[in-house]
C-alpha positions in Angstrom: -17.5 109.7 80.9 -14.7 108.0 78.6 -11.2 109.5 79.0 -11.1 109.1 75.0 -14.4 110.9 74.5 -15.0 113.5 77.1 -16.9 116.5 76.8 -14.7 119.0 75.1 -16.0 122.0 76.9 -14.8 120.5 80.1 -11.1 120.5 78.7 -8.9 123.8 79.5 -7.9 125.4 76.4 -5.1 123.7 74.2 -6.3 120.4 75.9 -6.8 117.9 73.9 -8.0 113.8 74.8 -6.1 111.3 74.6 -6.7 109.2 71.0 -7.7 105.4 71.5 -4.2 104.5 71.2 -3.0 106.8 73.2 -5.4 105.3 76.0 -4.4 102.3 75.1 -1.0 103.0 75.8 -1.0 104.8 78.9 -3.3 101.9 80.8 -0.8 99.3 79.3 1.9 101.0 81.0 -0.1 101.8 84.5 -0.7 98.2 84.6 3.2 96.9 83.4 4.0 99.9 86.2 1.8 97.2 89.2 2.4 94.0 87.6 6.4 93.8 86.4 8.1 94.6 90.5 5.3 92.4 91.6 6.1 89.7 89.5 10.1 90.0 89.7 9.8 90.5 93.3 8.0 87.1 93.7 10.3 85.3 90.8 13.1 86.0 93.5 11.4 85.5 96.7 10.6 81.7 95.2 14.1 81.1 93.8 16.1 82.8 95.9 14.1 83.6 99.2 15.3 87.2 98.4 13.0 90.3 98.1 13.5 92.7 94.6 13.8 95.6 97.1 16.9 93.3 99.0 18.5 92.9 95.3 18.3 96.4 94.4 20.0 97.8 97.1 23.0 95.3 96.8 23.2 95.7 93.6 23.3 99.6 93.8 25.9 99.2 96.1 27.8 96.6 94.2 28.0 99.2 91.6 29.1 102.5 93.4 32.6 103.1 94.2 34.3 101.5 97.5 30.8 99.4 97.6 29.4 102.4 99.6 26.8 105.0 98.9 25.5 107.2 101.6 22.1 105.9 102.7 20.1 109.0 101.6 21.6 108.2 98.2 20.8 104.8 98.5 17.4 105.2 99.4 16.9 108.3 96.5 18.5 105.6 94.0 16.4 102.6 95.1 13.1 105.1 95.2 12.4 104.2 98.6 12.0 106.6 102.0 15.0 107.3 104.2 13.4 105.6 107.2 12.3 102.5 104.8 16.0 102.0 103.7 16.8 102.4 107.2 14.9 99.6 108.2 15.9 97.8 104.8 19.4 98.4 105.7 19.1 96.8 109.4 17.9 93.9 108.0 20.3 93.5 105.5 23.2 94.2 107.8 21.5 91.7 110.1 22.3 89.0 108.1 25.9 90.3 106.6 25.1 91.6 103.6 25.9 95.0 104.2 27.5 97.2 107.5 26.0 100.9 108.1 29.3 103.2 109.1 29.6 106.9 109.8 30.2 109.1 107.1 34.1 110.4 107.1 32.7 113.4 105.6 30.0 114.1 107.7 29.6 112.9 111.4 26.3 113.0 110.9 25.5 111.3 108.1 25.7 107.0 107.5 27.2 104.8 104.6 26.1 101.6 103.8 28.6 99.4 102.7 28.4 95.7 100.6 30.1 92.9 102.6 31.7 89.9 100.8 28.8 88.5 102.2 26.6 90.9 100.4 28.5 90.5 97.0 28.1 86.8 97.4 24.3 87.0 97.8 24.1 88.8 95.0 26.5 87.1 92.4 24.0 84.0 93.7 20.6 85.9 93.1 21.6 87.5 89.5 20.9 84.6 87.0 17.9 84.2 88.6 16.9 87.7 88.2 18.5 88.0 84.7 16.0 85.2 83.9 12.9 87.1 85.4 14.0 90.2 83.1 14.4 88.0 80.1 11.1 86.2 80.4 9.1 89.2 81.7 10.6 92.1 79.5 12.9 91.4 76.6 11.7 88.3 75.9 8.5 90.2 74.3 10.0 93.4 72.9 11.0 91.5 69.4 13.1 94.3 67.1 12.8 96.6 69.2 15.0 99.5 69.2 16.6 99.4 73.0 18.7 102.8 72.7 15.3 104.8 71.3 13.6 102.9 74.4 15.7 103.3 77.5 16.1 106.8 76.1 12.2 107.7 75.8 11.5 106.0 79.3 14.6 107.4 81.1 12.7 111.1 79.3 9.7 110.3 80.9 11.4 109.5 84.7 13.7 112.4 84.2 10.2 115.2 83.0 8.3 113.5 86.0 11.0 114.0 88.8 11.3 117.6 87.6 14.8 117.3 86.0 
C-alpha cells in the first residue's frame, strides 16, 4: 500500500494522507537527514583527518563561555549519549584538544574544556568545513529565504524534542 493512497478506512479519524508533495517532501528530507553528516563527516575526514562528530564538539566549546560546557551539556548539545561523549572526550583530550576537569559546582559532575590546542585544530578545520556547507547546502538553496528556513526547521527540532 502507497503512503499517498492508503485505504482511508484504515486512517483514525481527522487523519488525513500525505499529498504527493507532501511525500515527496518528507522522503527528500529522510534522505538529506542520512546523506548530509555522512557526506560532511567524510569531506573532513579527507581534508582534514578530522571526524564531523570531533568538529562539533570543539566548536561547541569554542563557542560557550570560558571554552567549558559541562559534558552532559556537551553531549545534549552535540546529540550524542553521555557515555559516547565520554569516550569522544578521551580521545580528544588524548591528543590536546580538550582537558575534562571537575565541576567547581558540583564535585560530581565534569567540564570539558578547549585547549589552545583544541582552538587551533579547529581555526585549521573551519574553511574546510565552511566549504562542505557551501557546496552541500547553500550552494543549492538559490533565493531562498534563510530566516523563514532556520526558523521552520529549528520548529520542527524544537515540536520533536517536546519543547
Amino acid at each position: 500500500m502507497s503512503a499517498t493512497s492508503p485505504d482511508p478506512a484504515v486512517l483514525p479519524p481527522g487523519l488525513t494522507a500525505l499529498t504527493a508533495p507532501e511525500e515527496a517532501v518528507i522522503r527528500a528530507l529522510g534522505r538529506m537527514l542520512v546523506v548530509l553528516p555522512r557526506v560532511m563527516n567524510a569531506d573532513l575526514e579527507k581534508d582534514r583527518r578530522m571526524s564531523l562528530s570531533e568538529y562539533t564538539v570543539l566548536r561547541h566549546l569554542s563557542e560557550s563561555p570560558d571554552d567549558r560546557m559541562r559534558m552532559s551539556e556537551l553531549a545534549q548539545a552535540c546529540d550524542m549519549s553521555l557515555s559516547g561523549m565520554t569516550r569522544l572526550a578521551a580521545k580528544l583530550e588524548s591528543l590536546g584538544y580538550l582537558e575534562r576537569v571537575k565541576c567547581d559546582e558540583d564535585a560530581r559532575g565534569w567540564n570539558a574544556v578547549l585547549t589552545d590546542a583544541g582552538l587551533a585544530r579547529l581555526r585549521e578545520a573551519w574553511p574546510s568545513h565552511l566549504a562542505s556547507v557551501r557546496r552541500h547546502v547553500f550552494d543549492h538553496l538559490g533565493d531562498l529565504d534563510l530566516d523563514q528556513l532556520a526558523g521552520v526547521l529549528n520548529k520542527i527540532a524544537s515540536d520533536a524534542e517536546g519543547r
